[in-house]
N, C-alpha and C positions, 0 to 999 in steps of 0.2 A: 736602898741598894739600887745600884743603876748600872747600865752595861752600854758599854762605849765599842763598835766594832766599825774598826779603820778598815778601807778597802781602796788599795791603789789599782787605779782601771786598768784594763785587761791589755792584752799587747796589739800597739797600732800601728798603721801603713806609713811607713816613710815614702811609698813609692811616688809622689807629687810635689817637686821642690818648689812648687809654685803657691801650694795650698797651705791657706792660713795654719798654723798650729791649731789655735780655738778650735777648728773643724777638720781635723787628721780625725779619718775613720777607723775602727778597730780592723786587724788584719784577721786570714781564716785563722793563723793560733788563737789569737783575744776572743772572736766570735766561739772559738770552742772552749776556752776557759771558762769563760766568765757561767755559764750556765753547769758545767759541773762544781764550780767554785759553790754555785748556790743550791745545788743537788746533796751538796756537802753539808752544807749550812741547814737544810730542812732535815734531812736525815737526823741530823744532833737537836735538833729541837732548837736551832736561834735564829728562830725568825724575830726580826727587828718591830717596831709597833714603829718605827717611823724611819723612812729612810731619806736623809737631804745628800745632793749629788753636785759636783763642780756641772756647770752648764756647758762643757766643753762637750764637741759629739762626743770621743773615745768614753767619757767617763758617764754623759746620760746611757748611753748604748750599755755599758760595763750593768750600772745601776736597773736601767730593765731587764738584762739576761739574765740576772742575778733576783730581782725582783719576781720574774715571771716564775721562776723555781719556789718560790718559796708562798706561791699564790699572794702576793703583796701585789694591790691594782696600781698598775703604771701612772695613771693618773693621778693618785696621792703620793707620787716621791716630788719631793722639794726641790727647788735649782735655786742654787746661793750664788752668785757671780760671787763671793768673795772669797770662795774658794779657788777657783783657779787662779794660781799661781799665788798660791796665797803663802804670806811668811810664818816663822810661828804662833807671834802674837795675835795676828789675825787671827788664827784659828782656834785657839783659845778665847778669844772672845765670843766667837761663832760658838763655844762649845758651850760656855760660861750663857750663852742666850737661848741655849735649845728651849724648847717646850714641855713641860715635864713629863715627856716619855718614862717606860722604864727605860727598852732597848731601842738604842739609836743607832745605824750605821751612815757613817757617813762616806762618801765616795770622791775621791780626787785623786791627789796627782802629787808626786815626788816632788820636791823635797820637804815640803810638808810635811805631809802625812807618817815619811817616819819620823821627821822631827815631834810632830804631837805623840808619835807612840813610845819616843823617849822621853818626851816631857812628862807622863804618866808614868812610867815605870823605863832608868836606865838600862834594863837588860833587855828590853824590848830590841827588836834590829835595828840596826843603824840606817838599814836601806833595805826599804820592803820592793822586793821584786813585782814586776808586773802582775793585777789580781792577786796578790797576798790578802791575807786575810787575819788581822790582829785583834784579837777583843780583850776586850781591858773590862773587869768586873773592880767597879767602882764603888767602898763603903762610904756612899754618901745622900743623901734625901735631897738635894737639888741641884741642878747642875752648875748653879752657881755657885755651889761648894767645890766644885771638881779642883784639883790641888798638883801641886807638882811632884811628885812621884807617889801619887796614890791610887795608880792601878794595879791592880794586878792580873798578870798574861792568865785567861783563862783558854785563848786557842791562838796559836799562830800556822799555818798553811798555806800554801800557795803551791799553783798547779805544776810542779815539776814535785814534788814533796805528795802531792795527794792524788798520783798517778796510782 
């Protein structure tokens, strides 16, 4: 059994048209999301055994708010460049590569991420809001079994919902 939880990064500053996307910083909403998002996460007992993150700021920053809550050391989350802005297939490969975790969370960025959480299960959202939080409990013994509509939603949340 293995447990896949999607986390699209928390919400970020538009305020700089000048600044790369890759390094758009999270705004004071996202800075407060992101660490009740994981306040949330510890309370239910799912804390992840590994978490890999888009290398973008908004989404490392998202991944250690969230990390720091659930006492996970910031130094062991993973940065994939091939997540950001990554398509479906990408990320499906990325998932199909993980390292045999049980519980993995992985951290990026729309249109992705809810693509992957429909590609597991179609009743999953179509479009996971800023810091949502999808887990997908998956029947299978490696993640290169992981399969297309073979999750099933064991939590979806996100900080307007978990007020």
């Amino acid at each position: 059994m293995k447990r896949l939880t999607l986390i699209r990064h928390a919400k970020s500053a538009w305020g700089d048209p000048a600044l790369d996307d890759f390094d758009r910083p999270l705004n004071s909403r996202g800075k407060t999301a992101a660490p009740r998002m994981g306040e949330h996460l510890a309370r239910d007992g799912l804390c992840p055994d590994l978490i890999v993150s888009s290398p973008a700021k908004r989404a490392r920053k998202t991944a250690r708010l969230i990390a720091r809550e659930l006492d996970y050391p910031a130094e062991a989350i993973l940065y994939r460049q091939q997540i950001y802005e990554a398509e479906l297939d990408t990320l499906i490969e990325l998932v199909h590569g993980l390292p045999e975790e049980e519980h993995v969370m992985l951290v990026g960025h729309n249109p992705g991420m809810s693509e992957l959480g429909q590609w597991f299960n179609p009743e999953a959202p179509d479009w996971l809001p800023t810091c949502a939080v999808l887990t997908l409990e998956l029947d299978i013994g490696a993640w290169q079994n992981a399969a297309c509509g073979s999750g099933v939603i064991g939590r979806y949340d996100y900080p307007k919902k978990a007020r």
